[in-house]
C-alpha positions as CSV (number, residue, x, y, z in Angstrom):
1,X,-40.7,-22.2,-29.7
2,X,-38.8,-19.0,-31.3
3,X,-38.9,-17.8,-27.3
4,X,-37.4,-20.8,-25.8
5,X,-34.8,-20.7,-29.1
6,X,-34.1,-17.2,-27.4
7,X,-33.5,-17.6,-24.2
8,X,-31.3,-20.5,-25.2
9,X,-28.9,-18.8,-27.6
10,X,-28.8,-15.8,-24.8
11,X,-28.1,-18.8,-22.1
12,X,-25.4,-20.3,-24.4
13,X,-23.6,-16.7,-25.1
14,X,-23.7,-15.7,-21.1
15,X,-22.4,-19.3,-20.5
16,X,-19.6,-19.9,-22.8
17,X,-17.0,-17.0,-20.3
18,X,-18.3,-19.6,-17.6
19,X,-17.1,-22.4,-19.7
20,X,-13.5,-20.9,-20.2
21,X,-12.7,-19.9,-16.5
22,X,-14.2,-23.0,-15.3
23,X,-12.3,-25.3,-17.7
24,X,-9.1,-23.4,-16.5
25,X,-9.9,-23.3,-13.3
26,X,-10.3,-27.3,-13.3
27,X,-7.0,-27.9,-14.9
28,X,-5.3,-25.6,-12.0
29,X,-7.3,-27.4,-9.6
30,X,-5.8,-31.2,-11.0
31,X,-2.1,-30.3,-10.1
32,X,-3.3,-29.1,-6.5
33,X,-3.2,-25.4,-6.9
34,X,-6.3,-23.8,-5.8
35,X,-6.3,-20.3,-7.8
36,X,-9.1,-17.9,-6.9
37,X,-7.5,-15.3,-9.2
38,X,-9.7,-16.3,-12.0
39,X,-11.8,-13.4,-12.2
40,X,-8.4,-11.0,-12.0
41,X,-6.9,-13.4,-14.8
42,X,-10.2,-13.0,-16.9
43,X,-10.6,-9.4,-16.5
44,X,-7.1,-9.1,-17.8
45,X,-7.4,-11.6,-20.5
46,X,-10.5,-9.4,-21.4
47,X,-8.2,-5.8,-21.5
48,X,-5.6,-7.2,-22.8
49,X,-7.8,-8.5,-25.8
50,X,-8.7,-4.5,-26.2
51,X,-5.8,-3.0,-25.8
52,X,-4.1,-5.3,-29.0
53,X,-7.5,-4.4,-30.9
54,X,-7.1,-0.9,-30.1
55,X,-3.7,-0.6,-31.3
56,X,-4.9,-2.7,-34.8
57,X,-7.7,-1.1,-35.1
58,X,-5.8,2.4,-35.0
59,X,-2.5,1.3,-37.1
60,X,-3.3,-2.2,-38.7
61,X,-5.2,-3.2,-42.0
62,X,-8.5,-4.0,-40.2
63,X,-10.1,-5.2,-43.4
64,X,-7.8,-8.8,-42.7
65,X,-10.5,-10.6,-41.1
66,X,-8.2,-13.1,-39.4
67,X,-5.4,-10.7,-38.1
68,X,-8.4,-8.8,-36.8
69,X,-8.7,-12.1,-34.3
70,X,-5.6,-13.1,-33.9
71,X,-4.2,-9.6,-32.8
72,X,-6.4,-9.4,-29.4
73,X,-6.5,-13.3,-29.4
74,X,-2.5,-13.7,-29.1
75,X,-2.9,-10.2,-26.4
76,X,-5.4,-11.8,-24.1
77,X,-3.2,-15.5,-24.2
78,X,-0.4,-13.2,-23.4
79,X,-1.6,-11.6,-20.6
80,X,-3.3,-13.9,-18.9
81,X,0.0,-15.8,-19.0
82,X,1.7,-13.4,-17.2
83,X,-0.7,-13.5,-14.6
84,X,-0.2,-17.0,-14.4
85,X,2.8,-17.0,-13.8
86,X,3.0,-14.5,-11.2
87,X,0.9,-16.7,-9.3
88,X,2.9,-19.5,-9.9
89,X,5.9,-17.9,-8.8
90,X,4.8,-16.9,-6.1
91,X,2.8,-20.3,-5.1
92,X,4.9,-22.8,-6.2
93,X,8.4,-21.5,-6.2
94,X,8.6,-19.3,-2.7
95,X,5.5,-21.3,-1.6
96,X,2.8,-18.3,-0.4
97,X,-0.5,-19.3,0.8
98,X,-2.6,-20.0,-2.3
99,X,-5.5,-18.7,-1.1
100,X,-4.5,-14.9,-0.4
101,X,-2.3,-15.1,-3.7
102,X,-5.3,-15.5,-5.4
103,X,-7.5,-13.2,-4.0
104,X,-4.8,-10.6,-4.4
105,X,-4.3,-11.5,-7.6
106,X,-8.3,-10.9,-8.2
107,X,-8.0,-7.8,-6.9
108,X,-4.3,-6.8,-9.0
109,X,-6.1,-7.6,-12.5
110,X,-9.1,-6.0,-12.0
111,X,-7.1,-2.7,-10.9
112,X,-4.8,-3.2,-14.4
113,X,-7.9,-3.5,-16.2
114,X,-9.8,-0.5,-15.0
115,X,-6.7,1.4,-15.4
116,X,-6.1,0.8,-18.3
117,X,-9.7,0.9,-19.9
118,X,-10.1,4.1,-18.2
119,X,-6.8,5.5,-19.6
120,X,-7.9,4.3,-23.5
121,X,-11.4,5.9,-22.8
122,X,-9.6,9.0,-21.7
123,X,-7.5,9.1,-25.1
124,X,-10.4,8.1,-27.1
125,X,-12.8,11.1,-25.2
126,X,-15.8,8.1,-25.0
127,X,-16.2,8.4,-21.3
128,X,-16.3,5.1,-19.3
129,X,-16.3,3.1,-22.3
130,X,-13.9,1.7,-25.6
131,X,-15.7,0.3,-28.2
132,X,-13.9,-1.6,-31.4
133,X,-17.1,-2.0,-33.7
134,X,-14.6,-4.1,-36.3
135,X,-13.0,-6.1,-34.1
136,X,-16.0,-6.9,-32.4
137,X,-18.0,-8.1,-35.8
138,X,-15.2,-10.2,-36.5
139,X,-15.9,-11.9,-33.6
140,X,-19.7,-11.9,-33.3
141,X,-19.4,-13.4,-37.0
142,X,-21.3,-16.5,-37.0
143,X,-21.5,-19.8,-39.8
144,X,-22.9,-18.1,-43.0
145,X,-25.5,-21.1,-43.5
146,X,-27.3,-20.9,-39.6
147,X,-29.5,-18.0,-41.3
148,X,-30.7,-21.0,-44.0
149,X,-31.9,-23.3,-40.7
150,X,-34.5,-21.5,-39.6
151,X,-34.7,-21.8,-35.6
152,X,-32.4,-24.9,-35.7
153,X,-29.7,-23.0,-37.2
154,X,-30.4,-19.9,-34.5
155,X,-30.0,-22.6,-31.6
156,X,-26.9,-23.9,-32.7
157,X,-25.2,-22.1,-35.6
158,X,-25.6,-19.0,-35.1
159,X,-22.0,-18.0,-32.9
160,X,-18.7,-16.9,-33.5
161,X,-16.0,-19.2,-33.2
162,X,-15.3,-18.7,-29.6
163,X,-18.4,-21.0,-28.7
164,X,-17.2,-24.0,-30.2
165,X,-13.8,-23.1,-29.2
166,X,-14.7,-22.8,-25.8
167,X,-16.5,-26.8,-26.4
168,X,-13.6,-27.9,-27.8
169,X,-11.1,-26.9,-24.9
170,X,-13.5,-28.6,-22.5
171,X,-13.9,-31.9,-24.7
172,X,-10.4,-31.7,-25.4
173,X,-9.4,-31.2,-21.2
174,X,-11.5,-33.8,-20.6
175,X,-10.2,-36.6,-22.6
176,X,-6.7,-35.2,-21.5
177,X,-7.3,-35.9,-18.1
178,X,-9.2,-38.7,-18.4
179,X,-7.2,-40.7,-20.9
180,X,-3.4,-39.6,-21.7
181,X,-0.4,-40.0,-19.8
182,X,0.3,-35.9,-19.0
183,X,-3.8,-36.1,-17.5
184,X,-3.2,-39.2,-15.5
185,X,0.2,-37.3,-14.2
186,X,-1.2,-34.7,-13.4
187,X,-4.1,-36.0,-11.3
188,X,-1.5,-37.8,-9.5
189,X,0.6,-34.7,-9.0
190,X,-2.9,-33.4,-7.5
191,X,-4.0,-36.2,-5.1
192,X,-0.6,-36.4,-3.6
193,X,3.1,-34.8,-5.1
194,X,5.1,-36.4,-2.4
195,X,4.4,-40.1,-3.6
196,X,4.0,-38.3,-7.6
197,X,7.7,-36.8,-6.6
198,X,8.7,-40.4,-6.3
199,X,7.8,-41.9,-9.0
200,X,9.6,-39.7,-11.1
201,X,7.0,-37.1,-12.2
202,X,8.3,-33.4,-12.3
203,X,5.7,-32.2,-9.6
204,X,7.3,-28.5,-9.9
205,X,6.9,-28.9,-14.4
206,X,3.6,-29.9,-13.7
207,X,2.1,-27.7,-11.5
208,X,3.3,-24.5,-13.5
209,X,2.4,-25.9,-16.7
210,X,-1.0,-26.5,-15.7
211,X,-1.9,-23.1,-14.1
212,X,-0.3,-21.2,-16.9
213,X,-2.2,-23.5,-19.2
214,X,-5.3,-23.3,-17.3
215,X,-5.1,-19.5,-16.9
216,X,-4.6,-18.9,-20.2
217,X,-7.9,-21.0,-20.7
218,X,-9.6,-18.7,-18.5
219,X,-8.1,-15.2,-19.9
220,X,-10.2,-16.4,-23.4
221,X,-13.4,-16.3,-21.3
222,X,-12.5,-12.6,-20.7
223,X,-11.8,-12.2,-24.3
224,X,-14.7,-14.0,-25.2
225,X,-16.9,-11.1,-22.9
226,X,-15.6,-8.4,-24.6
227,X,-15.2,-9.0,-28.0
228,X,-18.2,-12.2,-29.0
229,X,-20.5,-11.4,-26.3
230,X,-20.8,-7.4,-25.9
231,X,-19.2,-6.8,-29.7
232,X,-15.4,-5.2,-28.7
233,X,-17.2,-2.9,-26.0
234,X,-14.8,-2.6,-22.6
235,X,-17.2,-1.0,-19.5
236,X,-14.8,-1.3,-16.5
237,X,-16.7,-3.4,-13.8
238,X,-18.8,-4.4,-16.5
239,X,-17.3,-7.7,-16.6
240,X,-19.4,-8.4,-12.7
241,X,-19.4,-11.7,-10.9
242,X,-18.7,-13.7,-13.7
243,X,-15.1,-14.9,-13.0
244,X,-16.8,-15.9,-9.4
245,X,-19.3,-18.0,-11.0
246,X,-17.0,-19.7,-13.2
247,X,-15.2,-20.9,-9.7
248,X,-18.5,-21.8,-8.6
249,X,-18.8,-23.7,-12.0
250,X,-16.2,-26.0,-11.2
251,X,-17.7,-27.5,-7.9
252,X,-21.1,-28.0,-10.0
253,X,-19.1,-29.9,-12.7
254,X,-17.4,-32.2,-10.4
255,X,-14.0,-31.0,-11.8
256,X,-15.0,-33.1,-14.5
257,X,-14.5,-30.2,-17.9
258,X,-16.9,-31.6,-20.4
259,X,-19.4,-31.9,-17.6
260,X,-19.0,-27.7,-17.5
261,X,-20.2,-27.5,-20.9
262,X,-24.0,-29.0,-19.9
263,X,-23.2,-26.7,-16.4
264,X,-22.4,-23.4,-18.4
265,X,-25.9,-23.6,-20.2
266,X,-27.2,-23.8,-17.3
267,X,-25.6,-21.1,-15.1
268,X,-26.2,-18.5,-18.0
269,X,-29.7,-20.0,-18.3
270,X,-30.0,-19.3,-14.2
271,X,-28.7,-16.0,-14.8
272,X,-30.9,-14.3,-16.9
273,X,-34.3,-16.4,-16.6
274,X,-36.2,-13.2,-14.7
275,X,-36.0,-11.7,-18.1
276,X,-37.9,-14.1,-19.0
277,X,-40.8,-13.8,-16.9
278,X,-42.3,-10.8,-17.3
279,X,-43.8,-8.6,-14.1
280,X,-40.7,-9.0,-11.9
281,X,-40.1,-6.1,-9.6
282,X,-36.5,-5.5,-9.3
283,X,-35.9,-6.9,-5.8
284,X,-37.4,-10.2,-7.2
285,X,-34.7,-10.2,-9.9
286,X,-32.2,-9.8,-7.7
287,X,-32.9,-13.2,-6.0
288,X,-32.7,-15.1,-9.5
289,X,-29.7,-13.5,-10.6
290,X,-28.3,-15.6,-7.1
291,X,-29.7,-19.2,-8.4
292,X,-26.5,-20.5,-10.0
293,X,-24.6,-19.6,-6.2
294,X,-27.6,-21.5,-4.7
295,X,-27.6,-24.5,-7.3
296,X,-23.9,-24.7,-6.6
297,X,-24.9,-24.4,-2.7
298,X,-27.0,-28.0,-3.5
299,X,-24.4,-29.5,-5.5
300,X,-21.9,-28.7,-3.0
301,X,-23.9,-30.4,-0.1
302,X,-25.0,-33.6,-2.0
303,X,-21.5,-34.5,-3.1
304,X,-20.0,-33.6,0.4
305,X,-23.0,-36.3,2.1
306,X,-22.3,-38.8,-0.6
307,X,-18.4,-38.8,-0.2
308,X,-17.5,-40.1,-3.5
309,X,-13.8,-40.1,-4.2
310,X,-14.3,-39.2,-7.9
311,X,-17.0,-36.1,-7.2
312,X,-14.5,-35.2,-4.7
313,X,-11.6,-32.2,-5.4
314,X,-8.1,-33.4,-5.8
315,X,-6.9,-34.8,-2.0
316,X,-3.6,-32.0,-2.1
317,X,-6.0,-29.0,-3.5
318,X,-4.6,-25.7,-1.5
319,X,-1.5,-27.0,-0.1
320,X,1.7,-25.9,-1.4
321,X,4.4,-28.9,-1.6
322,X,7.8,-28.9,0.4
323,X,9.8,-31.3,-1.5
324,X,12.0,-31.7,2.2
325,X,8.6,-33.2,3.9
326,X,8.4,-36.2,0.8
């Protein structure tokens, strides 16, 4: 029991950065916008996170718990906004293809973020790597009474804040786009502007608020790496495929957010089950670490035979709107 109460808690912590920049993801996705700068926007919302810690940490009162989170929380928001926004820019207003915008904008984030966590491990003299051991408690603090539950309390109580954050988001997005007027809008933007356009929605309003919402969503799953996961350590590439599986995430989940939460588990639980059995030569571990791609592979296939509408991505995803065509 205390091993499966293990490699739950380590499939939980892996999968809540999954949760984030598949949540985001799927609210970019509603309004028709098809962003595959997730990972860039995550790796930046992960550096920008340490960079405002570093900066605390070296001139602020780090013994304020709370402006020891809100410092790098209100830094990662902020730069994974300005991500967002370049890509809505460049996607909605002057209309670029969404998919190279994206990938470039992979590509752009993880070259800001190695540059600058290689310049602040230059300054520091730590090698390839910054560590902010304060910050990074803060963050890894979890409810003061899981240690009085016994394995219960390990399972469920026992992480920082930015687990049940990342819940609530995707309970939150969920009923949002299932039950309130700006969801419903939304969708509709997504499944088809022109006729959206004409009803008096503000397709443009719309699509930019919902990839600058969504990407700051996604920049917290960076955050959440860094600082709750690995403790306020910054490796650059360290981050890996995670912003990839988080896309991947999305397709599993139907583009339905709360759905993620139940998919998150189970990615991060696909992702590090070969530590778990014991014997594996490395080659073998290699394959495992590619059973959330292949689970996705499945999903993909079944939902695509079925043809359900609502299992289906939003009818407009990828195609940038010319309010002339309408």
């Amino acid at each position: 029991m205390a091993r499966f109460v293990s490699f739950f808690t380590q499939a939980v912590i892996i999968g809540m950065p999954l949760l984030y920049g598949s949540v985001g993801e799927m609210i970019i996705e509603k309004s028709g916008n098809l962003n595959l700068g997730i990972p860039g926007i995550m790796y930046v919302g992960g550096i920008s996170g340490i960079l405002g810690g570093y900066f605390f940490e070296t001139y602020g009162n780090t013994s304020n718990t709370f402006l020891c989170i809100l410092i790098p929380f209100i830094c990662s928001l902020a730069g994974s906004l300005i991500m967002s926004l370049i890509y809505s820019f460049l996607t909605v207003t002057l209309r670029a293809n969404q998919n190279v915008t994206g990938l470039v904008l992979t590509t752009f984030g993880m070259g800001i973020g190695s540059f600058i966590g290689g310049s602040l491990s230059s300054i520091l003299g730590t090698g390839t790597t910054v560590s902010l051991n304060i910050i990074g408690a803060c963050f890894k603090k979890s409810l003061p009474f899981a240690d009085n539950l016994g394995l219960f309390g390990k399972a469920f109580f026992s992480y920082g804040f930015m687990t049940y954050l990342a819940i609530a988001v995707a309970l939150v997005a969920g009923y949002m786009l299932r039950k309130t007027r700006v969801g419903l809008n939304l969708k509709a933007v997504g499944e088809n502007p022109a006729t959206a356009d004409a009803a008096g929605i503000n397709v443009i309003k719309y699509k930019y608020g919902a990839t600058c919402v969504g990407g700051a969503v996604a920049g917290l799953g960076g955050l959440y790496y860094v600082m709750e996961f690995i403790g306020g350590t910054w490796s650059n590439a360290g981050f890996g495929d995670r912003g990839w599986l988080a896309i991947a995430l999305v397709i599993f989940a139907l583009w339905k957010p709360d759905l993620g939460i139940i998919g998150s588990i189970l990615f991060g639980g696909l992702y590090i089950v070969y530590m778990f059995i014991g014997g594996l030569p490395r080659s073998s571990q290699e394959i495992f670490k590619m059973l959330p791609y292949v689970v996705t592979i499945l999903v993909l296939i079944i939902i695509s035979v079925r043809k359900k509408r609502e299992n289906q991505p939003p009818a407009s995803l990828g195609v940038s709107y010319f309010r002339e065509e309408r």
